[in-house]
C-alpha positions in Angstrom: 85.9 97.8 48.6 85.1 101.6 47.2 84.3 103.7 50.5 80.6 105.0 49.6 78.8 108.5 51.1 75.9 108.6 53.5 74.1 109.6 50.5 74.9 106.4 48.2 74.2 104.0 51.4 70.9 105.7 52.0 70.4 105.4 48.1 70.8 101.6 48.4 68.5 101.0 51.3 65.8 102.9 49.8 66.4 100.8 46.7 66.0 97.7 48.9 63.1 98.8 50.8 61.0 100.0 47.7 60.5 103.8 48.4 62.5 105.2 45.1 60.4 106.4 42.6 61.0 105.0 39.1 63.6 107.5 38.3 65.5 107.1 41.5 65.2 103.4 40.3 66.5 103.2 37.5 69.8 105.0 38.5 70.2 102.9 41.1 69.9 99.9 38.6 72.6 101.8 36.2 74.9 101.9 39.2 74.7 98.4 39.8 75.6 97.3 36.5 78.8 99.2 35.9 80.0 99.1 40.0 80.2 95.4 41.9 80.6 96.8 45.3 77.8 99.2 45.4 75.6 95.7 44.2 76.9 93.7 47.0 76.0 96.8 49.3 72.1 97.2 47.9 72.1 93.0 48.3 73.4 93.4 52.0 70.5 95.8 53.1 67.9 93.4 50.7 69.5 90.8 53.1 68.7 93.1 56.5 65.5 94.6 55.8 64.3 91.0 54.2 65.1 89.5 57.2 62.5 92.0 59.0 59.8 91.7 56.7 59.9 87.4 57.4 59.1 87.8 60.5 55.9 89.6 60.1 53.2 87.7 58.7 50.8 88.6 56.1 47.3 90.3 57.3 44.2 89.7 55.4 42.5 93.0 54.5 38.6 93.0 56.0 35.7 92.6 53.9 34.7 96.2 54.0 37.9 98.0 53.2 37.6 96.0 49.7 33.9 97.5 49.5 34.9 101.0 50.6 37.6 100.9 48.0 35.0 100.1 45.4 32.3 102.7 46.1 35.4 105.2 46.6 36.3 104.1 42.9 32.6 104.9 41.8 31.8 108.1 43.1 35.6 109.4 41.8 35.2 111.9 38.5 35.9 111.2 35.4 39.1 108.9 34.6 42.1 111.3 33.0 43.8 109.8 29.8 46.3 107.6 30.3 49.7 108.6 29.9 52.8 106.6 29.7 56.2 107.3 30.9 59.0 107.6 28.6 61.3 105.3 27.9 64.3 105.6 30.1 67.2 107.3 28.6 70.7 104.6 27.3 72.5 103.3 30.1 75.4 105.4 29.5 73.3 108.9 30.1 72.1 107.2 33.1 75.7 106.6 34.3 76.7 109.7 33.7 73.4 111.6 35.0 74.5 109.1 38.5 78.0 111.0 38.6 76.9 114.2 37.5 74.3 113.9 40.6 77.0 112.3 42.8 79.6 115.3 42.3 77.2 117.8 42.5 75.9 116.2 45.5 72.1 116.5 44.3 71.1 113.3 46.8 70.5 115.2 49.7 69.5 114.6 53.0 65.8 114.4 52.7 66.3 111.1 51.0 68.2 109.9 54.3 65.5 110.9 56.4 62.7 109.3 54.2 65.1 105.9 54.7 65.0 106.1 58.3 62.0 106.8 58.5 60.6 103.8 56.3 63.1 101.5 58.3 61.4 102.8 61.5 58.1 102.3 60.5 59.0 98.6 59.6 60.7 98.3 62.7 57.8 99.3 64.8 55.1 97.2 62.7 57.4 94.0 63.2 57.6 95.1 67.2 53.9 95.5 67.5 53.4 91.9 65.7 56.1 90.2 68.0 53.8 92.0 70.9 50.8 90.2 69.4 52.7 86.5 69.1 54.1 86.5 72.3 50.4 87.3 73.7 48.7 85.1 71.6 51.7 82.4 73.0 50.7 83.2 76.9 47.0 83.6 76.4 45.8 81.2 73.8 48.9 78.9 72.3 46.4 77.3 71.0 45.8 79.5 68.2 49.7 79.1 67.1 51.1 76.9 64.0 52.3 73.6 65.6 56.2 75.3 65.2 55.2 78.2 66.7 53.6 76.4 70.2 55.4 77.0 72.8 56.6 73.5 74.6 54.8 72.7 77.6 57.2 72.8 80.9 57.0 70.5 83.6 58.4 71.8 86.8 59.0 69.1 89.2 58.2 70.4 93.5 60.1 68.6 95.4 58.4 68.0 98.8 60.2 67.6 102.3 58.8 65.3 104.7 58.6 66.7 107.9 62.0 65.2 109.8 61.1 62.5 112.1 61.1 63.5 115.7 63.6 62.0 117.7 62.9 58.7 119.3 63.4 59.7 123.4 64.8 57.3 125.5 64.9 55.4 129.0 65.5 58.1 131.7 66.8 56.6 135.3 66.9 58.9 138.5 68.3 57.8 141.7 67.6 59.6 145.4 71.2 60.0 147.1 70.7 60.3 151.0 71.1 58.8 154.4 69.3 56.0 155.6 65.8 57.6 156.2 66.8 61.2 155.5 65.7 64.1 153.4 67.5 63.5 149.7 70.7 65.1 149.6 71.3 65.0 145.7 69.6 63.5 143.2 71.5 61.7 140.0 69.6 61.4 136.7 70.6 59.3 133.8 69.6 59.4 130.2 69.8 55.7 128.9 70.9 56.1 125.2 74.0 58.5 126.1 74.8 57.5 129.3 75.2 61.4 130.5 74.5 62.3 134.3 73.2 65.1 135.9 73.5 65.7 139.9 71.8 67.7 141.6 72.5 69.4 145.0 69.0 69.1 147.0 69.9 69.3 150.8 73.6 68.3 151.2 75.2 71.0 153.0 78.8 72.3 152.3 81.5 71.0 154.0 84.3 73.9 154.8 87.5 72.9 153.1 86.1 69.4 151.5 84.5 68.2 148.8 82.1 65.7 147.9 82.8 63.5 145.3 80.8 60.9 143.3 81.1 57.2 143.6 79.7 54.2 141.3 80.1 50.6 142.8 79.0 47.4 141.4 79.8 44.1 142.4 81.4 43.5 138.6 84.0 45.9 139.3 87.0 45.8 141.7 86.8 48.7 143.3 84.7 51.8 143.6 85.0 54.1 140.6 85.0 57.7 141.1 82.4 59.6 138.8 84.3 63.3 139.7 84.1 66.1 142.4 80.6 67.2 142.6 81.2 71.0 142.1 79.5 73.9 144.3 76.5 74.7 141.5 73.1 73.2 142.1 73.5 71.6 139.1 76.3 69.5 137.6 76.5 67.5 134.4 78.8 64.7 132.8 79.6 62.2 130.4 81.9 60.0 132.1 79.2 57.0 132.7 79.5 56.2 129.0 82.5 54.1 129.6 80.8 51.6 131.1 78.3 49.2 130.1 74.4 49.2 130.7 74.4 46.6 132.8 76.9 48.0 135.1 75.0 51.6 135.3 71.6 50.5 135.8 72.2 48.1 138.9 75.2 50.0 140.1 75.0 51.9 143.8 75.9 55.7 143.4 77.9 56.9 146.5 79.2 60.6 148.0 81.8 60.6 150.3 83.5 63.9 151.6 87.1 64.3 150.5 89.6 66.5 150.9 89.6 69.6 148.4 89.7 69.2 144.8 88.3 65.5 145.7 90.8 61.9 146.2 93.9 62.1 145.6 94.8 58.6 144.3 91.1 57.4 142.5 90.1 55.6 146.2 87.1 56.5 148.7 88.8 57.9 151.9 85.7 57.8 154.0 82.4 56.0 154.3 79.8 56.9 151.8 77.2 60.0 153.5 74.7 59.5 150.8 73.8 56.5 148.4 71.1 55.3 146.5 70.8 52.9 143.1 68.8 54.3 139.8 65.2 53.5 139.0 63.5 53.8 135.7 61.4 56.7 135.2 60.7 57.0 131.9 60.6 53.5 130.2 62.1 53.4 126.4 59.9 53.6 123.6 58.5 50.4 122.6 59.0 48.3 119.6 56.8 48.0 116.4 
């Protein structure tokens, strides 16, 4: 393809947007005949800038400007004579005038400028009416052609229930002392998990023992030890969840005092000091 000045390109573009005067016209017209590529390049812009002018839609003058226009048109002066152009000169001239110009680089930059300042204009009419469409879309889609609507959206919430508190369960205590003494510990017992907490109350510390935690139940061989009871006010464990229900709820809890670090061999070595058997505190949750 011929490689084309500023010039000729801004000479096409004004031939495709309309702002040539009839002269300017028919050069262009002349080039076009004798020269392929410059055609294609006057279609490519009629292409661009027809693009632009689609998207705007036409406007229906007001009432009034056509009545101004008329009263304008009868208070003018008197109408000059017409006069009609001459015809325009062969082709060839016209070709020739088109180089002559071209060489002598008569196109000059004013003509660029008047192109760019046409396509601006454009641009800035088609931004202002886009402006108005979208509006007119938000505000009042009613108002819009049936293609131009925009689709209604449905947005679907999605709503958490609140999580279900947790169902609490059958708590057993049980008071660990001697026969008609103050409570030395007391043992608590949450029914669904089976965990234990003792608590020290009034047991007092035995230099160089320990006490240590005993379950007995006539369904079991022997006492089983439940661990050392350590030296904090507080002590918690999971080792009842071995066993069944039956077997911790009607079981007797003892404490005997062992040598350090508790039995040596998983057997008693002394009487039981404190003992006591769990009662139900707080019943389980009833069924619906």
């Amino acid at each position: 393809m011929m490689a084309y000045s500023e010039d000729h390109i801004a000479l096409a573009a004004e031939y495709a947007l309309g702002t040539l005067d009839t002269e300017e016209r028919a050069q262009v017209e002349a080039m076009m005949s004798i020269d392929r590529d410059f055609t294609a390049m006057v279609g490519a812009w009629e292409q661009k800038l027809g693009a632009l002018n689609q998207m705007v839609g036409a406007v229906e003058p007001r009432p009034f400007i056509w009545e101004n226009i008329k009263a304008a048109i009868g208070h003018s002066g008197a109408q000059e004579p017409l006069v009609l152009p001459e015809a325009p000169p062969p082709v060839a001239e016209i070709v020739r005038a088109a180089v002559v110009a071209d060489n002598s680089n008569v196109i000059r930059f004013s003509r660029q400028a008047r192109l760019w300042r046409g396509v601006a204009t454009a641009v800035t009419s088609i931004a202002a009416a886009l402006v108005a469409l979208v509006a007119v879309g938000l505000y009042q889609p009613d108002l819009l052609p049936d293609g131009l609507r925009p689709k209604p959206q449905t947005q679907v919430a999605e709503v958490k229930a609140p999580a279900a508190p947790a169902a609490r369960s059958a708590q057993y205590v049980a008071v660990l002392q001697k026969e008609g003494g103050a409570p030395a510990f007391i043992l608590t017992v949450d029914g669904a998990t089976k965990n234990f907490t003792i608590r020290k109350v009034d047991a007092a510390p035995e230099p160089g023992k320990s006490y240590e935690l005993w379950l007995i139940s006539d369904k079991l061989p022997k006492p089983r030890s439940l661990g050392v009871i350590g030296g904090s006010d507080f002590n918690i464990s999971p080792v009842l969840a071995s066993y069944d229900s039956g077997i911790v709820n009607a079981a007797t809890y003892a404490v005997t005092v062992e040598q350090a670090g508790g039995s040596p061999d998983g057997a008693p070595h002394s009487t039981p000091v404190f003992t006591g058997k769990l009662i139900e505190t707080v019943p389980p949750p009833a069924a619906r």
